[in-house]
C-alpha positions as CSV (number, residue, x, y, z in Angstrom):
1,X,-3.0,12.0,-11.7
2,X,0.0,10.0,-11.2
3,X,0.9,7.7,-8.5
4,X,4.5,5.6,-8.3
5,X,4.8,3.0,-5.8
6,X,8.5,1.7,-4.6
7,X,10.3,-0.4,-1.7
8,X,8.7,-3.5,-2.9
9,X,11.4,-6.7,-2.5
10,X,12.2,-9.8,-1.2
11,X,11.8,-10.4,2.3
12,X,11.5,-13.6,4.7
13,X,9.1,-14.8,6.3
14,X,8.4,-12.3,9.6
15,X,10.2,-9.6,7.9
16,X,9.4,-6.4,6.8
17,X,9.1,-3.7,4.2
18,X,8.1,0.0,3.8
19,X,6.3,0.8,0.8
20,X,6.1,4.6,-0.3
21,X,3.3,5.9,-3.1
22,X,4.4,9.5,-4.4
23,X,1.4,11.2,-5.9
24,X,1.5,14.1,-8.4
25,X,-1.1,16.4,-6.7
26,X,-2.0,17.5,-3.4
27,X,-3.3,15.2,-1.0
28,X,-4.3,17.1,1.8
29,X,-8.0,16.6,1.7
30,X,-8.0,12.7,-0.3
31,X,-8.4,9.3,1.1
32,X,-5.7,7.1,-0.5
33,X,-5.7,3.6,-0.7
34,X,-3.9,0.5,-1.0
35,X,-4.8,-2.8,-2.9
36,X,-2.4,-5.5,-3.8
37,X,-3.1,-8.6,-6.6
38,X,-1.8,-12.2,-6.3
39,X,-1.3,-14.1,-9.5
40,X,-4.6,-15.6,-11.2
41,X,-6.4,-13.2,-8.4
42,X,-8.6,-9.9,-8.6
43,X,-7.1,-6.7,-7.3
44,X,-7.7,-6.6,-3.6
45,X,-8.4,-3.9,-1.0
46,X,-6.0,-3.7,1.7
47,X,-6.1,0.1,3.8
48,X,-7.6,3.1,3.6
49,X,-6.2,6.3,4.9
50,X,-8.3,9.2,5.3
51,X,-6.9,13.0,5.4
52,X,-6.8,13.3,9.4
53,X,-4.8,10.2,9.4
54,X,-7.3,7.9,10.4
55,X,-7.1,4.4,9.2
56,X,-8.8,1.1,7.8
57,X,-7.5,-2.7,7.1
58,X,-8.5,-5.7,5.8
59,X,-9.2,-8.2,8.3
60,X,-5.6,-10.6,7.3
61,X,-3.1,-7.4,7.6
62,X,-4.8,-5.8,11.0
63,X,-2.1,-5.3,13.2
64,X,0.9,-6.2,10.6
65,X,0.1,-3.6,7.8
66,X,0.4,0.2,9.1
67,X,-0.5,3.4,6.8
68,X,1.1,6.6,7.1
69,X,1.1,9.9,5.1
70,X,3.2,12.7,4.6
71,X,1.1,15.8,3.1
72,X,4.1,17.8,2.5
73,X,5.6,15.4,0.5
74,X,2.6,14.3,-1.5
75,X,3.1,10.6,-0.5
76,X,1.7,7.8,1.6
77,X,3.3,4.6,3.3
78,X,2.3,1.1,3.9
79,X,4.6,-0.2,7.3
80,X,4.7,-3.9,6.1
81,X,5.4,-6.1,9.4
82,X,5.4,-9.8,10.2
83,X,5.3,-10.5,6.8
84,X,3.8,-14.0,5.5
85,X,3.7,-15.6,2.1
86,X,0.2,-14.8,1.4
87,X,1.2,-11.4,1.6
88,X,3.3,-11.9,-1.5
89,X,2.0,-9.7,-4.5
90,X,1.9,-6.8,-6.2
91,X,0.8,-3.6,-4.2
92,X,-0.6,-0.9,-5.9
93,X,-2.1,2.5,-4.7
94,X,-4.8,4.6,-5.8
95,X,-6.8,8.2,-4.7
96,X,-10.5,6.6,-3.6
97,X,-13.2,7.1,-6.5
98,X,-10.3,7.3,-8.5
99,X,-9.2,5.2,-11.9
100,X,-5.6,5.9,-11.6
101,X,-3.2,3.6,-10.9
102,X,0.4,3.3,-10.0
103,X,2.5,1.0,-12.0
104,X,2.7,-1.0,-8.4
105,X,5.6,-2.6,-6.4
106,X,6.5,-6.2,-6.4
107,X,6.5,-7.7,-2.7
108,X,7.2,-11.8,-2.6
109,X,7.6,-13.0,1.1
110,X,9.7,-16.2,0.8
111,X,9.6,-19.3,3.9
C-alpha cells in the first residue's frame, strides 16, 4: 500500500492548511488515520476517520483539526484551523493496523 501526503507549509499563527493523503487502494471499508511528529518526539496520534465518516481527535486539535474523505478518489483530508506553533510538525497518514507510511508533509506554524 502506498499513501502520499501534501499541502503541508508555512502558515501563521491562526491560519490554516488542508492536508490531502492519496492512498493506492480502495478505502471504502478502512479507517485511516492521522499522526504527526515534532522534532526529538515520538510519532503521535492525531484523528481517526472511520468508513461512514465518523470521526476521532486528540484532545489539543478538537475543534481546530477536521477529517474528511473522498472514497471515490481514494484520499482523506485533515481541515487544519486556528493553527498554533505546537501544531508545527510533520504529519503523516496511515490505514489503521497498518505499517505503511506516507513519506509525510511538513507543516511549521510560525508566531
Amino acid at each position: 500500500v502506498q499513501l502520499e501526503e501534501s499541502g503541508g507549509g508555512v502558515v501563521q499563527v491562526g491560519g490554516s492548511l488542508r492536508l490531502s493523503c492519496v492512498v493506492s487502494i480502495n478505502i471504502d471499508n478502512l479507517n485511516v488515520e492521522w499522526y504527526r511528529q515534532s522534532p526529538g518526539t515520538q510519532r503521535k496520534w492525531v484523528a481517526r476517520i472511520y468508513p461512514d465518516g465518523a470521526t476521532r481527535y486528540v484532545g489539543s486539535v478538537k475543534g481546530r483539526f477536521a477529517a474528511s474523505r473522498d472514497n471515490a478518489r481514494k484520499t482523506v483530508y485533515l481541515q487544519m484551523d486556528n493553527l498554533k506553533p505546537e501544531d508545527t510538525a510533520v504529519y503523516y497518514c496511515t490505514l489503521f493496523g497498518s505499517d505503511d507510511w506516507g513519506q509525510g508533509t511538513q507543516v511549521t506554524v510560525s508566531s
